[in-house]
C-alpha positions as CSV (number, residue, x, y, z in Angstrom):
1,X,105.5,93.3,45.9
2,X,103.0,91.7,43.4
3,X,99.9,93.2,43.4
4,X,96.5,91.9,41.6
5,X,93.6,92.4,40.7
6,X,90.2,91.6,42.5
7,X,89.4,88.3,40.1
8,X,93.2,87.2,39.7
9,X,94.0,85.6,43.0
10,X,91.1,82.6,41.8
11,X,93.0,82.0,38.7
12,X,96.0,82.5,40.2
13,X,95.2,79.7,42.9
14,X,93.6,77.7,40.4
15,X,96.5,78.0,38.2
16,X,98.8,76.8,40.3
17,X,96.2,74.1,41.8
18,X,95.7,72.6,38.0
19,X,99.9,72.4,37.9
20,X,100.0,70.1,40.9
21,X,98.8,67.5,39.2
22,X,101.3,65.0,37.3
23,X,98.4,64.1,34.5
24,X,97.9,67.5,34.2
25,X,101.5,68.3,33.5
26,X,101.4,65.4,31.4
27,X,98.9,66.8,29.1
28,X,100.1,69.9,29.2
29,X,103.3,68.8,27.8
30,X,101.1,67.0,25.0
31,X,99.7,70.3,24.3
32,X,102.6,72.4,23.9
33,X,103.1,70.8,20.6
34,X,99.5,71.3,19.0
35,X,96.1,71.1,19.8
36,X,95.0,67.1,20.1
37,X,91.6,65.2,20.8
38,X,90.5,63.5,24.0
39,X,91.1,60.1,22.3
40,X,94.9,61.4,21.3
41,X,95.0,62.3,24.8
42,X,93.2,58.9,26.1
43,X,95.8,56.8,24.2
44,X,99.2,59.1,24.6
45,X,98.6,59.1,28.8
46,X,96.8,55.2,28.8
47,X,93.9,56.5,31.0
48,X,90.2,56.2,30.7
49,X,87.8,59.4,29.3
50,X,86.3,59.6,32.4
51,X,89.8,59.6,34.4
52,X,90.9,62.2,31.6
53,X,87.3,64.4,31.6
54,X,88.4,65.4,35.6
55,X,91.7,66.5,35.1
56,X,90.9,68.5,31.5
57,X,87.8,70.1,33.6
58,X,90.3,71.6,36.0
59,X,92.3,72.7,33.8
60,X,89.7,74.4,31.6
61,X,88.4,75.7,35.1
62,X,92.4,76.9,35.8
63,X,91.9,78.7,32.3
64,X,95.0,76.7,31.2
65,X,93.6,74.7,28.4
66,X,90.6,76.2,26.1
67,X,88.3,73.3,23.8
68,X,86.4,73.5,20.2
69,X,84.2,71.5,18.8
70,X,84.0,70.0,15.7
71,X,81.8,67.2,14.5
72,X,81.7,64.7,17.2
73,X,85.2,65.6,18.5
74,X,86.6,67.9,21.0
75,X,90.1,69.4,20.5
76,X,92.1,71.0,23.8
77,X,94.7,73.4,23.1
78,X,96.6,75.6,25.6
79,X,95.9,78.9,26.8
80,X,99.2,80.5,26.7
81,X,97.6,83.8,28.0
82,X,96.9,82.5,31.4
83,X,101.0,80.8,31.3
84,X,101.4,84.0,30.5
85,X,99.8,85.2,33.9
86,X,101.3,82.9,36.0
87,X,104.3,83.2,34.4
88,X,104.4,87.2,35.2
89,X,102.6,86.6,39.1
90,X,105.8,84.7,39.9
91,X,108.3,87.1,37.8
92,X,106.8,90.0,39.9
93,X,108.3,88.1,42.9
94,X,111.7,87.6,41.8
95,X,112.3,91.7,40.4
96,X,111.4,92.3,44.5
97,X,113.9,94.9,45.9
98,X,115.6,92.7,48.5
99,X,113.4,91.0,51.5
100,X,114.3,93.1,54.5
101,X,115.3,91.2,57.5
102,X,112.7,90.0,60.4
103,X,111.9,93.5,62.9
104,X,113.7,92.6,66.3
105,X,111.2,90.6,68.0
106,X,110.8,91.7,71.7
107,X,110.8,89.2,74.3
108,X,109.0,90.1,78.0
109,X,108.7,93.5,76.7
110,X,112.3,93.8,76.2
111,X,114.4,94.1,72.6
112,X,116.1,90.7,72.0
113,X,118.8,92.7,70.5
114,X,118.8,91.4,67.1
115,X,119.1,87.5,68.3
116,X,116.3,85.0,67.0
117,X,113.7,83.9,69.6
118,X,113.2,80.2,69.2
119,X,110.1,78.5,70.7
120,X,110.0,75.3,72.0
């Protein structure tokens, strides 16, 4: 079973949170290529800077997009560390040893002899 750390589960959740998003898949897609301005990012997704401010936030605040400066303009590039992360929390599921079968479930405090109880 995966196991973290004390601080991963945040950027784990956030991770995952910032993914949910179709602009933010969008402009991750437009970042897989090379790093890019807000106006690049503006004019490639046809949304306002204020729309496009919210959704880079969260991702900066996911840890899935990192910013420089320089001169007046912004640049966002991916974090490929925390894809990285993410990428490993959900391999750590699928190298599980098999998922055991549900304990027989007792039913008025007798065994229900392997068969499923169903509630109504």
């Amino acid at each position: 079973m995966p196991s973290l750390s004390s601080t991963t589960p945040d950027l784990i959740i956030s991770g995952f949170h910032a993914l949910s998003d179709p602009i933010r898949i969008r402009v991750i897609e437009l970042l897989s290529d090379r790093e890019l301005c807000v106006c690049e990012l503006c004019e490639a997704l046809g949304v306002t800077q204020s729309k496009l401010s919210f959704h880079l936030k969260t991702l900066k605040e996911a840890a899935l997009v990192s910013s420089r400066q320089e001169g007046r303009w912004i640049y966002y590039r991916l974090n490929l560390s925390q894809f990285q992360a993410l990428e490993q929390y959900l391999a750590d599921y699928r190298c599980c040893s098999p998922i055991l079968p549900a304990r027989v479930c007792q039913q008025d405090g007798e065994e229900a002899q392997g068969k499923p109880i169903l509630s109504e």
